[in-house]
Structures are given as C-alpha cells and as structure tokens.
MILO-18867 format. One line per 2 residues: number of its first residue (from 1); their letters; for each residue y, x, z of C-alpha. Coordinates in Angstrom, 1 decimal. Each point is the difference from the previous one (the first is absolute). Last residue first. Example, Ala and Ser with C-alpha at 12.3 -4.5 7.8 and 13.67 -1.06 7.14 Angstrom:
BEGIN
2 = SA = -1.1:13.7:7.1; -3.4:-1.4:0.7
//
This chain:
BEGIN
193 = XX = 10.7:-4.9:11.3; -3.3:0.6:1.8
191 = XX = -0.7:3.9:1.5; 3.9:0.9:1.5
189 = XX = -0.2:3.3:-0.6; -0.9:2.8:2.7
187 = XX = -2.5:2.3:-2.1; 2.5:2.3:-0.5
185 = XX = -1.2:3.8:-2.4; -1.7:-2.9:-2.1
183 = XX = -3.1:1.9:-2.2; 0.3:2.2:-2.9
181 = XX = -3.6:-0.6:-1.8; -2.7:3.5:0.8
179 = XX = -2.6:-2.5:-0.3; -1.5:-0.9:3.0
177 = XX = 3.2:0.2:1.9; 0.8:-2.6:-2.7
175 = XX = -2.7:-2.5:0.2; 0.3:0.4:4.1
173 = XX = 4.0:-1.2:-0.1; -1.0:-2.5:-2.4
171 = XX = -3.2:-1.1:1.7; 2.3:-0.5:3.4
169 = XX = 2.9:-1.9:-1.8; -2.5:-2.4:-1.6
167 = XX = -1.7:-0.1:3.5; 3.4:-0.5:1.9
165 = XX = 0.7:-2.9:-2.5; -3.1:-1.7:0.7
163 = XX = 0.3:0.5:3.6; 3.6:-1.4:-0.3
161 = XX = -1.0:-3.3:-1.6; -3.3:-0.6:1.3
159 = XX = -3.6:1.4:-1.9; -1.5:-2.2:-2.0
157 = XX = 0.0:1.6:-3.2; -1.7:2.8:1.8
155 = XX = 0.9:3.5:-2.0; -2.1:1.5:-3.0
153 = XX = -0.7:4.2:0.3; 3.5:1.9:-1.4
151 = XX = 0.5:0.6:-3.6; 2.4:3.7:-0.5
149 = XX = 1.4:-0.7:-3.6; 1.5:3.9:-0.4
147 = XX = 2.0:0.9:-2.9; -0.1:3.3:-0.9
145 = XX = 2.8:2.3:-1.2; 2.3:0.4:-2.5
143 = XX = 3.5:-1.5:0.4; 1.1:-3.2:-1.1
141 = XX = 3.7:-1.6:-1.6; -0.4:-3.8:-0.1
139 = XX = 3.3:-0.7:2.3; -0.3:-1.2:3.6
137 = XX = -3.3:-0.2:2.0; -1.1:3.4:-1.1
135 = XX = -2.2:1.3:-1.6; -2.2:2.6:0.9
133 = XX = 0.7:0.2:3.8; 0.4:-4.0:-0.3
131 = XX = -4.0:-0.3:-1.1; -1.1:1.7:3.3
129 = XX = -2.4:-2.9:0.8; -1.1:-2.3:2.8
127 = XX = -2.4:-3.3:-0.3; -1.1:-2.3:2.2
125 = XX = -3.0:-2.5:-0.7; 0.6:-3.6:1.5
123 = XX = -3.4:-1.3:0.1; 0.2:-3.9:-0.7
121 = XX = 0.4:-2.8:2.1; 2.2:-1.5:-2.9
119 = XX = 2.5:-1.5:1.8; -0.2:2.1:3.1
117 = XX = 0.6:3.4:-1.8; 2.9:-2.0:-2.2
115 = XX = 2.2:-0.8:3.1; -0.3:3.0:1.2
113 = XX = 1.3:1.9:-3.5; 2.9:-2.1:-0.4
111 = XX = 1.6:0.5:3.2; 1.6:3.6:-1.6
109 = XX = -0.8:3.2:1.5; 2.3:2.0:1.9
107 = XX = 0.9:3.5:-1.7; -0.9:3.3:0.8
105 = XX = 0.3:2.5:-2.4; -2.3:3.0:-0.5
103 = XX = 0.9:0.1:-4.0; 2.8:-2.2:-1.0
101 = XX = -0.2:-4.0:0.3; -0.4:-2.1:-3.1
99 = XX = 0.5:-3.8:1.2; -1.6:-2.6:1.5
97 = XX = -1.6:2.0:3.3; -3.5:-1.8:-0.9
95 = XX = -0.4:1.0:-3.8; -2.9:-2.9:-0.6
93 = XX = -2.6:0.4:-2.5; -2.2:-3.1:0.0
91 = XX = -3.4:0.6:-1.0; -1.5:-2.9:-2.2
89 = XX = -3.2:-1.9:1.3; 0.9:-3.6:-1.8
87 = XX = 0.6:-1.6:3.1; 2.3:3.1:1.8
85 = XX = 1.9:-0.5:-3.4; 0.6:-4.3:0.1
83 = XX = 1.1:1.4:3.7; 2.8:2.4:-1.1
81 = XX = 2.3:-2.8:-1.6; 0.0:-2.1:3.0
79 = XX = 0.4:2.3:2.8; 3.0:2.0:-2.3
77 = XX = 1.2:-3.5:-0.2; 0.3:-0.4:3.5
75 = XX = 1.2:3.0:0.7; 3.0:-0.2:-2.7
73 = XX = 0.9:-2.6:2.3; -0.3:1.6:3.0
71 = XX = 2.9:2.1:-1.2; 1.4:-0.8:-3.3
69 = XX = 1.8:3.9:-0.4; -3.5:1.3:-0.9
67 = XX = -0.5:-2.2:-3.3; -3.5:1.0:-0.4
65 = XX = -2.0:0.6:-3.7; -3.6:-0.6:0.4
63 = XX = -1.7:2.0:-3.2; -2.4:-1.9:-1.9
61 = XX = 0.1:1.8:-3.2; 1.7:-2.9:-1.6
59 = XX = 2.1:0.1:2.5; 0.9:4.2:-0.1
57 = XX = 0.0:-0.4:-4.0; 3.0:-2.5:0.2
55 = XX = 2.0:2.5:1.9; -1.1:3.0:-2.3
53 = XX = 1.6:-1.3:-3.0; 3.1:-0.2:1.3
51 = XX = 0.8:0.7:3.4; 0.1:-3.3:2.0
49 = XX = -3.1:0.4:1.8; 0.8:3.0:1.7
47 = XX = 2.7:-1.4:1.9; -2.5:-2.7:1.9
45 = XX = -1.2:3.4:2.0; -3.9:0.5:-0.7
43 = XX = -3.3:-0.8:2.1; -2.6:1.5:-2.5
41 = XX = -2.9:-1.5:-1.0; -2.8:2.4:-1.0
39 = XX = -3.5:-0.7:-1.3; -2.1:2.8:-0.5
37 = XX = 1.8:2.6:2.4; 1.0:3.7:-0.9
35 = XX = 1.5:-0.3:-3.7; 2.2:-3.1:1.0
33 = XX = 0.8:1.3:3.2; 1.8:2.9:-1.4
31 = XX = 3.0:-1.8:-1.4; 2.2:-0.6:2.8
29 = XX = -0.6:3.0:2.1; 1.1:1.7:-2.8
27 = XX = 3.8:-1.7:0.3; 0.2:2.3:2.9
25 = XX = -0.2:0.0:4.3; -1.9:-3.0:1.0
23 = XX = -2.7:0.5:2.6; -2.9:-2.7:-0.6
21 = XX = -1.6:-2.8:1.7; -2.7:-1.2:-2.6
19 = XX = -1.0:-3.6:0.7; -3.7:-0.6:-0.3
17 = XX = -2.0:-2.4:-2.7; -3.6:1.5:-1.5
15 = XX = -0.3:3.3:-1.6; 0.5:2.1:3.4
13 = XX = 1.8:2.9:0.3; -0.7:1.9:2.6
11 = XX = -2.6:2.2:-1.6; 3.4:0.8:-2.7
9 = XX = 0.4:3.5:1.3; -3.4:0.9:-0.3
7 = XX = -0.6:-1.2:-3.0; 3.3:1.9:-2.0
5 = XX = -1.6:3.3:1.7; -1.7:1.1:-3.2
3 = XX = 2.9:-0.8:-2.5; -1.0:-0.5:-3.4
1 = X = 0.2:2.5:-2.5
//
C-alpha cells in the first residue's frame, strides 16, 4: 500500500536542479535518494569508486567522486563536474559534514557545499534524518525502528557564506525538533571546516 504521507514530505523537492544538503549518519542515507528524487547525482568519496563492480557503476551512473585530501583542488573539479548536472536539471545530493556522524552530532560542514549553492544558483534543500539510530555509521548490523527523512522548505542559493551555513544548520535543528530527530546537546562548533 503506498504511503499516504510520502507527498507531503517530498513538496520540497523540486523535479528540476537543487543541491540536497543532507545529515549523514548510515550507509542508507546513501541509497535512498535514488527511490525519492528522479534524477539523482550524488557527491561521493573518490574511495568508492575503486570497489569492484560498484566503482565503475557509480561513473557510469553519474556519480561525482571527490578526492577530499586535494583541497581546493578537489574544489575545482567538484565545481566542474557538478555543473554539466545543474545543466541537465539533476539534483545533486550532497552529505555536507563529509562523513557519517552519530545521531544529534554536531559537526562543521565542509566548504564544498557553499561553493556549489553559488554555482548553480540553485535551492539548496536541507535534509535531517534519524538513519544512524537504526544503523549505525560503523558495521551493517540495524535495529528496528523508523527511519525518518525530515525535508526542510528550499534555502537561498545566494545567500553568503556563513548565513548560508547558519540556515542549513538552522532548518536542521528545526527539521528535527519537528520530528522527534535527536538534535546537538552543543551547538558551539566551529560552522566551516
């Protein structure tokens, strides 16, 4: 039976080209986006292209695979590689704190996810979740329960560094209050790695 509230919850997702700023807390979050949004293109760690089999089907699948320790480097090509998708109207998913942080964490958000906004002058859409309650972000074992993909209203793409970053903090904070999600106890991190 199809889910009656799965509508409501994706009214903020819009079929044209945005950048998805989601919360990162289990290998799920990795794989849902391709059931929730027509044309998905996920911003993916360089490692994950070298696993056989898969690696190969994450490029032909458009992935955009990021060598993090290159610095403004990898920058630049993430720029590069991302625009030919803002052209062709795909929704970049983009796990702004770069790694798989536990439930309520607070963790500073990676550079990445500014410099995007302003390329594409899309909506940046954030996105919290409770995935790391049910499995967590080391090892495959999961517990029952619900996973919650809580899909906050479309930010400014043109919004300044820090004002964009307090926003994506601010809808996060608010999509999980919202939501029953564990939310950061300390609020006092550094924003911008």
């Amino acid at each position: 039976m199809p889910d009656p509230g799965a509508r409501d919850r994706r009214r903020n997702l819009p079929d044209t080209a945005c950048l998805i700023a989601s919360q990162h807390q289990a290998y799920f979050d990795g794989f849902i986006w391709m059931t929730l949004v027509k044309r998905p293109a996920y911003v993916i760690k360089q490692e994950l292209t070298r696993i056989p089999f898969i690696g190969p089907m994450l490029l032909l699948s458009g992935m955009v695979p990021v060598e993090r320790a290159a610095g403004a480097k990898a920058l630049r090509s993430l720029m590069k590689a991302t625009q030919d998708h803002f052209d062709e109207g795909r929704q970049i998913i983009i796990f702004p704190e770069g790694t798989r942080t536990t439930p309520g964490e607070r963790a500073p958000l990676q550079p990445g996810i500014v410099a995007l906004a302003k390329q594409a002058a899309a909506p940046v859409i954030p996105v919290a979740t409770n995935s790391g309650k049910h499995w967590p972000r080391r090892g495959w074992i999961m517990t029952p329960g619900e996973i919650v993909i809580a899909i906050g209203a479309p930010l400014p793409a043109n919004a300044g560094r820090l004002s964009l970053i307090e926003s994506i903090y601010n809808s996060w904070d608010t999509l999980c209050e919202k939501n029953g999600l564990p939310r950061p106890v300390d609020n006092s991190v550094d924003p911008v790695r």
